[in-house]
KETI-647946 format. One line per 3 residues: number of its first residue (from 0); their letters; for each residue x, y, z negated of C-alpha. Coordinates in Angstrom, 2 decimals. Last residue first. Layout:
% residues N
NUM	A	X Y Z ~ ...
***
This chain:
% residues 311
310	XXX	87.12 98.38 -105.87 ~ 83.84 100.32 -103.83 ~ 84.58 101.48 -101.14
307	XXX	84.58 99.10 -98.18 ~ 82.14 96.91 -100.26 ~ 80.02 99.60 -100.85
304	XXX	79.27 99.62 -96.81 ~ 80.85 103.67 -95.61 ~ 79.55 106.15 -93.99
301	XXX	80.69 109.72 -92.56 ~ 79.00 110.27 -89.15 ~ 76.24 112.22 -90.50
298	XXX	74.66 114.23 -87.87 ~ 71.35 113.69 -88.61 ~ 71.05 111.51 -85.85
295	XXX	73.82 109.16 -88.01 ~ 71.85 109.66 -90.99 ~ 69.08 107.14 -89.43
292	XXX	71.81 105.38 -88.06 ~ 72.66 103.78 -91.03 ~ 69.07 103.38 -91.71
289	XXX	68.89 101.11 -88.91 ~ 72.35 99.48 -89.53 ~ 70.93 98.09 -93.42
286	XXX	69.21 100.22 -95.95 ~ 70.12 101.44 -99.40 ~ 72.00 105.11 -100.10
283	XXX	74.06 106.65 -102.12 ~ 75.30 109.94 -101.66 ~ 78.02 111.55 -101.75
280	XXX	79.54 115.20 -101.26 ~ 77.90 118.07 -101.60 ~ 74.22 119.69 -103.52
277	XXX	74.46 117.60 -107.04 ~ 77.32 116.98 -108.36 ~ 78.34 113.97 -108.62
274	XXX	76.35 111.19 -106.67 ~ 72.72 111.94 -105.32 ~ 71.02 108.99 -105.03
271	XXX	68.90 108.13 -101.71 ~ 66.30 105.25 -101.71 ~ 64.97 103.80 -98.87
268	XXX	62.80 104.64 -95.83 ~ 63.71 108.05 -95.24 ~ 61.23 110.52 -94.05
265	XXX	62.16 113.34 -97.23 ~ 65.82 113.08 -96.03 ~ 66.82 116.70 -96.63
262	XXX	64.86 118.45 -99.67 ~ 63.09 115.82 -100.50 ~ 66.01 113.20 -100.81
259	XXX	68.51 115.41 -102.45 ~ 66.34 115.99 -105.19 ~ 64.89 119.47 -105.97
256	XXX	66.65 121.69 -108.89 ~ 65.88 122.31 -111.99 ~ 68.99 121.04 -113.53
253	XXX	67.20 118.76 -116.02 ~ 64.07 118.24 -113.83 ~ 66.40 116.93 -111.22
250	XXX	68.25 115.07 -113.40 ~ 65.42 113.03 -114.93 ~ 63.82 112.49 -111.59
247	XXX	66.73 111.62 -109.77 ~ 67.59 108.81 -112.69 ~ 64.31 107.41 -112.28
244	XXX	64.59 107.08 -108.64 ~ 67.91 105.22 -109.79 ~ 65.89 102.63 -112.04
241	XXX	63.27 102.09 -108.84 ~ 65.92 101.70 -106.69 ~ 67.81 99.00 -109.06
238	XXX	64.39 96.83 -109.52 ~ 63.37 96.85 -105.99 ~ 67.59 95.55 -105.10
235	XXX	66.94 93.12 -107.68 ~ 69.61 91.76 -110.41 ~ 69.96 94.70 -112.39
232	XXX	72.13 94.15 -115.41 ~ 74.08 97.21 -115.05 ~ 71.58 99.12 -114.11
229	XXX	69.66 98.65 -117.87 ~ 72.50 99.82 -119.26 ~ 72.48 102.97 -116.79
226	XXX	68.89 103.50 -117.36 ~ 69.19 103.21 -121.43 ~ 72.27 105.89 -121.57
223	XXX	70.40 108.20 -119.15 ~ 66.76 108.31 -121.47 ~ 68.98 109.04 -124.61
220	XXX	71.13 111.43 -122.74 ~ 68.09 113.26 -121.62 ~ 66.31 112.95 -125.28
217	XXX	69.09 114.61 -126.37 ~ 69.33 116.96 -124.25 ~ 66.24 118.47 -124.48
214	XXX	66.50 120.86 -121.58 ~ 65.09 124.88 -121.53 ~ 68.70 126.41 -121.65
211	XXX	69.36 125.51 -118.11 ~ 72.56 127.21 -118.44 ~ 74.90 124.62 -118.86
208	XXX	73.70 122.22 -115.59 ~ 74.61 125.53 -113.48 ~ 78.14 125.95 -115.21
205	XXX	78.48 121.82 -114.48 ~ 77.82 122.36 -111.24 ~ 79.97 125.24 -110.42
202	XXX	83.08 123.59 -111.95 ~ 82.13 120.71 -109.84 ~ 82.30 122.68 -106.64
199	XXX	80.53 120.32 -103.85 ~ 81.81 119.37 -100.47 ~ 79.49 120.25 -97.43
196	XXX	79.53 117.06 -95.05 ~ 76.73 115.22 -97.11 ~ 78.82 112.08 -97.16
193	XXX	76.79 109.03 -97.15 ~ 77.69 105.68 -99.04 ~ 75.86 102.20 -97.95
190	XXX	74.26 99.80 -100.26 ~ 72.09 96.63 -99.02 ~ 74.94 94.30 -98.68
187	XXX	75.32 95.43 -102.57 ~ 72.29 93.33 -103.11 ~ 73.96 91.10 -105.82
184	XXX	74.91 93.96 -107.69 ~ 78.63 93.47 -109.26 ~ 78.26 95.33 -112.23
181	XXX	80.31 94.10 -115.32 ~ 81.44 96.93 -117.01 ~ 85.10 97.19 -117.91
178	XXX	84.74 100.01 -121.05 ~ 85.69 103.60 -121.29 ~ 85.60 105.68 -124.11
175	XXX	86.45 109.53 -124.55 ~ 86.66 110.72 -127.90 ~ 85.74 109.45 -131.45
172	XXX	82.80 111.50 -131.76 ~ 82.12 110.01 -128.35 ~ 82.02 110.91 -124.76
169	XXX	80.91 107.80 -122.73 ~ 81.88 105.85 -119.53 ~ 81.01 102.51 -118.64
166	XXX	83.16 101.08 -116.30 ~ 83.44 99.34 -112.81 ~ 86.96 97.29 -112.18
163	XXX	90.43 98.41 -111.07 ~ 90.90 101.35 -113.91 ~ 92.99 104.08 -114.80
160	XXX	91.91 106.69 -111.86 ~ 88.22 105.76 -113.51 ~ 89.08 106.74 -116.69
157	XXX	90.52 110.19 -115.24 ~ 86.94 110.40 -113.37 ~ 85.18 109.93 -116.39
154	XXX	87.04 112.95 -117.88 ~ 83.97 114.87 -119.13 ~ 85.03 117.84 -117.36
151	XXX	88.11 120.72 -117.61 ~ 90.36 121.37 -114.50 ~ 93.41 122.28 -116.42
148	XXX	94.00 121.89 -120.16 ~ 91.35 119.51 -120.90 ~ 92.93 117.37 -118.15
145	XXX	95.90 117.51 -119.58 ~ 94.23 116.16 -122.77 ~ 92.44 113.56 -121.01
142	XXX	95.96 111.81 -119.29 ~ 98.09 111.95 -122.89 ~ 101.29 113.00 -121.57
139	XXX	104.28 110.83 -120.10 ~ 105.36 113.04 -117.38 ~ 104.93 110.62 -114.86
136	XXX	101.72 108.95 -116.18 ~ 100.11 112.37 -116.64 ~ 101.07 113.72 -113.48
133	XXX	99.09 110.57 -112.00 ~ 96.00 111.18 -113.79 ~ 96.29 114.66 -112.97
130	XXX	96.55 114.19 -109.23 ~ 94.11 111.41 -109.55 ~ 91.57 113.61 -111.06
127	XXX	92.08 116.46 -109.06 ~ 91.60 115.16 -105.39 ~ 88.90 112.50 -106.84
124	XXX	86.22 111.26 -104.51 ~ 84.86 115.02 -103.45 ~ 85.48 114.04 -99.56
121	XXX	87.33 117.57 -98.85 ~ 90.23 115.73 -99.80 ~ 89.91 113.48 -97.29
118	XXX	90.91 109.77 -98.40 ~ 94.27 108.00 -98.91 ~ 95.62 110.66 -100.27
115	XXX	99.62 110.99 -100.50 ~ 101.55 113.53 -103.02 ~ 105.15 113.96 -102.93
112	XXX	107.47 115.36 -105.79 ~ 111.03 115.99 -105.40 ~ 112.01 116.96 -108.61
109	XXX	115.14 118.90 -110.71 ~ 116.98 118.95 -113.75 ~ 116.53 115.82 -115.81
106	XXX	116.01 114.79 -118.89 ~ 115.08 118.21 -120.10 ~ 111.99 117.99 -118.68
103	XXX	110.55 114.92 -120.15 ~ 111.71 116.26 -123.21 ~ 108.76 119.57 -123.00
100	XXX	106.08 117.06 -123.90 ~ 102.77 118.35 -124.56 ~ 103.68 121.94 -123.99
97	XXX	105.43 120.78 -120.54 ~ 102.32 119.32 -119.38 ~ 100.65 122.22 -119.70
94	XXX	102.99 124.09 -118.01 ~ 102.97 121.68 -115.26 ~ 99.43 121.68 -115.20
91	XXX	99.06 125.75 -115.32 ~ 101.63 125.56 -112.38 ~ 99.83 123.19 -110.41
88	XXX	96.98 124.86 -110.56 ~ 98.88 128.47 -109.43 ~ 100.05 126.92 -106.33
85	XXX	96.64 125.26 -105.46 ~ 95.05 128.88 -105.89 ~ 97.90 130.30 -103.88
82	XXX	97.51 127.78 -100.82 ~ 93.54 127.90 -100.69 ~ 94.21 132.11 -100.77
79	XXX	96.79 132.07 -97.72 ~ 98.36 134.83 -97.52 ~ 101.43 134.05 -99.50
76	XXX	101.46 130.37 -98.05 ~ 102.46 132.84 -94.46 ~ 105.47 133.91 -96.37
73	XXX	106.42 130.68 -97.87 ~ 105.91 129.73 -101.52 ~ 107.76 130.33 -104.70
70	XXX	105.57 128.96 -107.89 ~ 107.63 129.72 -110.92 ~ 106.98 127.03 -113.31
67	XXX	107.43 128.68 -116.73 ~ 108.22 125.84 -119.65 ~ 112.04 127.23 -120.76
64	XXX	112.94 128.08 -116.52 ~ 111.88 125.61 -114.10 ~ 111.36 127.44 -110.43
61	XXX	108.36 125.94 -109.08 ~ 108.54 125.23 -104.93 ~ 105.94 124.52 -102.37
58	XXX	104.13 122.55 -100.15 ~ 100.64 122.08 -99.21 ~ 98.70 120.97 -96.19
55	XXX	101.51 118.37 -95.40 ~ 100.04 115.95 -92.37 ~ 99.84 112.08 -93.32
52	XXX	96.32 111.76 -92.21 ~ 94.79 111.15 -95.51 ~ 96.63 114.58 -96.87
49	XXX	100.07 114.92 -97.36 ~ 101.17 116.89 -100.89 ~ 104.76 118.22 -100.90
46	XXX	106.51 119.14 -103.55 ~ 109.98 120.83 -104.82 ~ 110.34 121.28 -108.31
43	XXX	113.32 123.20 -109.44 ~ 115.76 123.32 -112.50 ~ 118.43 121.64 -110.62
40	XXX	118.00 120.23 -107.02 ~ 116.23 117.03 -107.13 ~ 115.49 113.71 -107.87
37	XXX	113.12 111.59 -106.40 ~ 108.85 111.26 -107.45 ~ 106.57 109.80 -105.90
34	XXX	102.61 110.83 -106.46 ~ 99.97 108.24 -104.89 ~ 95.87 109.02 -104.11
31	XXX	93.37 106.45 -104.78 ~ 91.35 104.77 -101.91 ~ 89.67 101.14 -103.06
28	XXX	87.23 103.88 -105.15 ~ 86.85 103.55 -109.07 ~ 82.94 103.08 -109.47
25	XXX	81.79 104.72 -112.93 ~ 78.33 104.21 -114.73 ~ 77.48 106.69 -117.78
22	XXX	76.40 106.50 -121.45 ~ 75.25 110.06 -122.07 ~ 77.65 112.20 -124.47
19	XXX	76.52 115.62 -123.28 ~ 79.00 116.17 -120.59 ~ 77.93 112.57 -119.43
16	XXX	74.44 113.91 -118.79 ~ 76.08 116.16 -115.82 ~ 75.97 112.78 -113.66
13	XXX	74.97 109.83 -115.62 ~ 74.93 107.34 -113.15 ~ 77.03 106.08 -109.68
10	XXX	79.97 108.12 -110.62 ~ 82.01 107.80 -107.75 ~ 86.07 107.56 -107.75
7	XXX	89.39 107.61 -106.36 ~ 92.23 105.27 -108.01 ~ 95.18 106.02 -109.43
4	XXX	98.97 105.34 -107.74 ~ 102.81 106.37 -109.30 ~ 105.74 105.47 -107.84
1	XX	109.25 106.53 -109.33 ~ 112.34 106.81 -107.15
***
């Protein structure tokens, strides 16, 4: 049996910038998600993805026949949009994969395939990206190209999968490039991760961020690139929320839309970062048990310290 394991992930700056070649910050997550693979009955993949709880919420079977993955799923999957749409992704990433390197099939004539997460996949910390980062490994493809041919994005969040330390993350002439950063805030005691409850659509967001037409990007990835070096390097907890307040502005004009903090926390103390995309999942926050419980009356029971998170 092969093992394969990648890391979750939160992209603490540079969020839609990235796409545009802005220098970003990226936090690969203690909770990853795992693909094993067995051997199995000829020219058929059978799998099985378990959520954080250990309880199957898809499974399936492709039919292998000269690069077409033949999804076959069971009469009530057939009715069930969520289950087709995941069916039909993991075809176009098998076929995909197969394109790039159709040998790996023909070495053997059937898989068992089982995927694990280690955190709700409704949580927006990397359901795709680990699943691709960890088809990649298995079927020996270049991880950002399959990517490309799937789910699309700046592939941070395949960089992080591949990492056990922060990085920098930028889109270059060159290609993607990720570097170990060394961010280790001091005052991480002081930072606590919220989820919004609602989980965001990335494709969505990005389509939004594309058709503000009215943004200098340029000078946004300029301004992005200098706050997340100068992040890095923070030593005071002051110093980092007034960088990351920054940040909110930037993006916030850039996307024209309001931050997260004045449209739902506007009486909070400290600071609150969107993460991602904007509108769902994450957020970071600074503050101690009061203003942990501050979002608790709010009805958000989903938090977790940075250090519990955060590799």
């Amino acid at each position: 049996m092969q093992k394969f394991k990648s890391n979750g992930k939160i992209l603490l700056t540079g969020e839609y910038a990235v796409l545009d070649g802005a220098k970003a910050l990226a936090l690969p997550c203690r909770k990853g998600q795992t693909l094993e693979v067995e051997k199995g009955q000829e020219e058929t993949i059978e799998w099985k993805s378990l959520d954080n709880n250990m309880v199957t919420w898809f499974e399936g079977e492709f039919r292998i026949n000269k690069g077409e993955f033949q999804p076959v799923l069971s009469k009530n999957q057939e009715n069930n949009p969520e289950m087709i749409n995941t069916a039909n992704r993991l075809q176009q990433i098998l076929k995909a994969a197969f394109n790039m390197n159709s040998e790996k099939f023909l070495k053997n004539d059937g898989f068992k395939v089982t995927t694990h997460l280690e955190f709700n996949r409704h949580w927006g910390l990397g359901t795709s990206s680990t699943l691709i980062n960890n088809m990649a490994n298995w079927l020996e493809v270049p991880p950002y190209k399959l990517l490309e041919a799937s789910f699309g994005g700046s592939g941070f969040d395949i960089a992080a999968a591949r990492h056990e330390h922060p990085i920098t993350f930028q889109l270059t002439p060159q290609g993607p490039q990720a570097f170990i950063s060394d961010f280790n805030p001091p005052f991480q005691d002081s930072l606590f991760f919220v989820y919004l409850n609602r989980k965001q659509n990335s494709r969505e967001a990005i389509a939004h961020y594309r058709n503000q037409s009215s943004q200098d990007v340029t000078a946004l990835t300029e301004k992005i690139s200098g706050i997340t070096e100068q992040i890095i390097h923070s030593e005071y907890l002051e110093e980092f929320k007034m960088l990351l307040n920054a940040h909110e502005t930037l993006i916030s004009k850039a996307i024209n839309l309001p931050k997260i903090k004045l449209e739902l926390f506007p009486d909070f103390p400290g600071l609150v970062k969107s993460l991602g995309g904007w509108g769902g999942d994450f957020i970071l926050a600074t503050g101690q048990e009061e203003e942990k419980e501050y979002f608790r009356k709010k009805g958000y029971n989903t938090i977790f310290y940075y250090r519990d998170l955060i590799l």
